[in-house]
N, C-alpha and C positions, 0 to 999 in steps of 0.2 A: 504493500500500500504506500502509494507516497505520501511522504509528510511535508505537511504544507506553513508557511511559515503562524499562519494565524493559528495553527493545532499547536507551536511549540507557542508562541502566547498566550494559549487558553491555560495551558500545563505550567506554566512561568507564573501567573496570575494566582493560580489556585495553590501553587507548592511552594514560590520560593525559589524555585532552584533556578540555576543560572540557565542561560541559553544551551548551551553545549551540553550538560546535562541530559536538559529535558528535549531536546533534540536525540540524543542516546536512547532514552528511556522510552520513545514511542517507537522510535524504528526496531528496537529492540524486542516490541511489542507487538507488533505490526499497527502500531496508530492505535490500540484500545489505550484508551485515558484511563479507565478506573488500575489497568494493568500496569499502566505505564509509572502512576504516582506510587502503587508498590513497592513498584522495582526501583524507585528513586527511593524510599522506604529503606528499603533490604543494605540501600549502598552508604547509608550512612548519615541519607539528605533530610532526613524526617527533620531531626535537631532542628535542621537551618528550616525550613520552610514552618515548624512549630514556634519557631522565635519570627517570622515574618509580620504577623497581626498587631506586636507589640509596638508601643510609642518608643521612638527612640527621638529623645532631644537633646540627650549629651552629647560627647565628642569633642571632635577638635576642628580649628580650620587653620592648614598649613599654605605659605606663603612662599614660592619660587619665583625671584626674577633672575631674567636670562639678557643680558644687554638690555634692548629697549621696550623688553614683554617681562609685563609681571601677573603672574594666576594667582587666585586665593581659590581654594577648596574647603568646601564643608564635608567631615564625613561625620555621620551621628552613631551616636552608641545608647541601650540603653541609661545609663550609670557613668557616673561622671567618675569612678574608680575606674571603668575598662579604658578612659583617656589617659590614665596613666602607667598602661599598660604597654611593655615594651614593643611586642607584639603587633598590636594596635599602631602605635607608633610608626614603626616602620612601614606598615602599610598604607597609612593616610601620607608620609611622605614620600613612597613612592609612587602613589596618584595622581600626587602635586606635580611631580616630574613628568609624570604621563601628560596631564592636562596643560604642558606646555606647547602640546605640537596640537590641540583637538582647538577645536570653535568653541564649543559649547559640551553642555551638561551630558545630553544623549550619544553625543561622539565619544565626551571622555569612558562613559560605562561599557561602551563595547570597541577601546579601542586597547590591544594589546598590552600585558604586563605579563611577562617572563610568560608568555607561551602562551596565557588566558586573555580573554575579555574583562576589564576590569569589576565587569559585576560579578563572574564567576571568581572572582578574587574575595569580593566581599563575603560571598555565601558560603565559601571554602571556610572564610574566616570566622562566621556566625558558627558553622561548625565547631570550631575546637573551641572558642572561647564562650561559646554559649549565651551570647544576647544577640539581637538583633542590632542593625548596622545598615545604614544607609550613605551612599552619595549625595546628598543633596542638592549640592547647588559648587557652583563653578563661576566666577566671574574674570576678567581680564581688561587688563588697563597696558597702551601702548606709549613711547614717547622717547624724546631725546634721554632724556633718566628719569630713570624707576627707582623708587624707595619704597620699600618695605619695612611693613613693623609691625610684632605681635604684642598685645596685652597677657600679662598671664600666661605667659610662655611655661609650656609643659613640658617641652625639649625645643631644640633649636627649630624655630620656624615655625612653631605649630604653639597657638595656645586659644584661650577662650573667644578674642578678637584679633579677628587678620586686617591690615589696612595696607594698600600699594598707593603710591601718589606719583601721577608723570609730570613731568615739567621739563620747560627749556627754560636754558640758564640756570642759576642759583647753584647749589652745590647739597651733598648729600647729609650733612649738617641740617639744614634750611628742611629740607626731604621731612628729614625725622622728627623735626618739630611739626610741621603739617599734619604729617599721619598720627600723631602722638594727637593732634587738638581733632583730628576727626576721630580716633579710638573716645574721647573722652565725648565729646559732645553731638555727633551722630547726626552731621547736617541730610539733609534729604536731597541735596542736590548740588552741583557746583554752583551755578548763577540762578538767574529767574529767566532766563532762556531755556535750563534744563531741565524746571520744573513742571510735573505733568501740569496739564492747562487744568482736569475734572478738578485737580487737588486746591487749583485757585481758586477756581470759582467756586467751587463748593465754600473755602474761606471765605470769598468775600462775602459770600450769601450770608452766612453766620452773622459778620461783621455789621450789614446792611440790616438786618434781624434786629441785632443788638442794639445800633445808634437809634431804628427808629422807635424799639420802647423809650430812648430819654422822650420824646414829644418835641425834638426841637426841629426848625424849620429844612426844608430838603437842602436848602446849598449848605447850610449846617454840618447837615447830617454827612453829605459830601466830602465836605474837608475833614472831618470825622473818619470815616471809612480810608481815605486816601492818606492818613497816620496811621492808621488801626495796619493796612496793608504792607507799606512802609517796614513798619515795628517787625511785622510779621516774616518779611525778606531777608532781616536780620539776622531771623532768628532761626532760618530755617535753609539758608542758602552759606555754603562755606566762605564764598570771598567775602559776603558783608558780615558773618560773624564777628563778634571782638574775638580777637585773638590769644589764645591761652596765656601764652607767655610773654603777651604784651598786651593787656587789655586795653589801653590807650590805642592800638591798629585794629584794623581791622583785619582779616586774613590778607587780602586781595591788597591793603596797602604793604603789609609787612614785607611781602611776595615782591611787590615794586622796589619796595627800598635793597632787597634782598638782591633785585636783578633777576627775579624767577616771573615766570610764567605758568601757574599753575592747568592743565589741560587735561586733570581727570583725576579720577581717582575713587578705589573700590573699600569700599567696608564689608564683612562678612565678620557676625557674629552667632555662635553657637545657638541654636534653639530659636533663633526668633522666627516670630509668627508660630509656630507648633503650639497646639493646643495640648497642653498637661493634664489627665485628669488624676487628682492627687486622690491615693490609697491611703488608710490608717498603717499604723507599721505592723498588724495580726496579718491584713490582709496581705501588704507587698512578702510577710515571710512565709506565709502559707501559699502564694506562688511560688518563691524560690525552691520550696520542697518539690515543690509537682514538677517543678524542672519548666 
């Protein structure tokens, strides 16, 4: 029977298991599904595809620049103890190195590490170490230099917040101050050029909301909203932020006086957006028993 690639997705979906696998596991079967999750059973895959349902939002995000390319990788684990796992470790940083040659998130998962698809890397690994474990997210920033910098570094390159900044000019000094004041303050975007338009206007509707319960007159209320906005750009876009470490600049001046040109720059930190749903500690130890 031939196997079609939407049969090893159906089997990928329902088990966990990597592609290659469950590609094994039907032809081996001749395509019966119920046969095939079995035989992925029998080989050792149950583990990984039993740990696949669980939340994973710990982990780590490792940081590689390469000349003018710098990646950040998220990979999630359940337990913020498996992050400091050698093991672990070593696999999220050499995924980093892999997602230096990929585009994006779905290249980096099936593009080669030491003979596998990087997802079949992951689920080898849910295997032995027994949580669940995800890729999640990949981002990349290009430019004349790249500076990288982790928060909370768990090993070299890799800790709870990843931050790369490109620019032309300035020096790598200047770099690690930037990335250091977007680790801490987590602007949403470089200017007000690159922020999404819904996110504006949705503010300014708030904003427009809010002046017109005071009751004061509309060109009032105007110049009102067009501070309220203002404030908002400040505080929400990296160049006009104050500046950490010089709160009298702003980013975007500091950058000038620096001789830099600031032209991107990525944040990735652990867990965000995943929704937690928190257990009593009976319940989290009475799954640990069940395995």
């Amino acid at each position: 029977m031939a196997i079609t690639a939407s049969m090893v997705k159906e089997l990928r979906d329902t088990t966990g298991a990597g592609m290659m696998d469950a590609k094994k596991a039907l032809t081996e079967n001749d395509g019966d599904m119920e046969a095939a999750v079995d035989w992925l059973r029998t080989k050792g895959l149950a583990k990984a595809a039993k740990k696949s349902g669980r939340t994973a939002a710990e982990g780590l995000v490792a940081v590689v620049v390469d000349g003018g390319r710098g990646v950040a990788v998220e990979v999630n684990s359940e337990t913020d103890f498996v992050g400091k796992n050698s093991e672990f470790q070593q696999m999220v940083a050499g995924i980093a190195q892999v997602a230096l040659g990929v585009s994006d998130i779905d290249a980096l998962k099936d593009a080669d590490m030491g003979g596998k698809p990087v997802s079949e890397v992951v689920t080898d690994k849910i295997a032995t170490i027994g949580e669940n474990m995800a890729v999640r997210r990949m981002a990349s920033v290009e430019g004349e230099t790249v500076v990288s910098y982790v928060h909370n570094a768990a090993a070299p390159n890799m800790g709870k917040i990843g931050v790369l900044v490109a620019m032309t000019g300035g020096d790598d000094a200047f770099g690690k101050q930037v990335a250091m004041h977007i680790a801490a303050v987590n602007p949403a975007s470089l200017s007000e050029d690159d922020l999404d338009p819904a996110v504006v206007e949705k503010e300014r509707q708030v904003q427009i909301d809010i002046a017109r319960e005071s009751g004061k007159p509309e060109q009032v209320i105007e110049k009102m909203i067009e501070g309220r906005m203002k404030k908002y750009m400040s505080e929400v876009t990296l160049l006009n932020q104050q500046f950490v470490v010089n709160p009298d600049l702003t980013v975007g001046a500091a950058a000038a006086e620096a001789g830099a040109t600031i032209t991107g720059f990525v944040r990735l930190e652990v867990g965000e957006g995943i929704e937690v749903v928190k257990e009593d500690f009976a319940a989290e130890v009475a799954k640990a028993v069940k395995g």
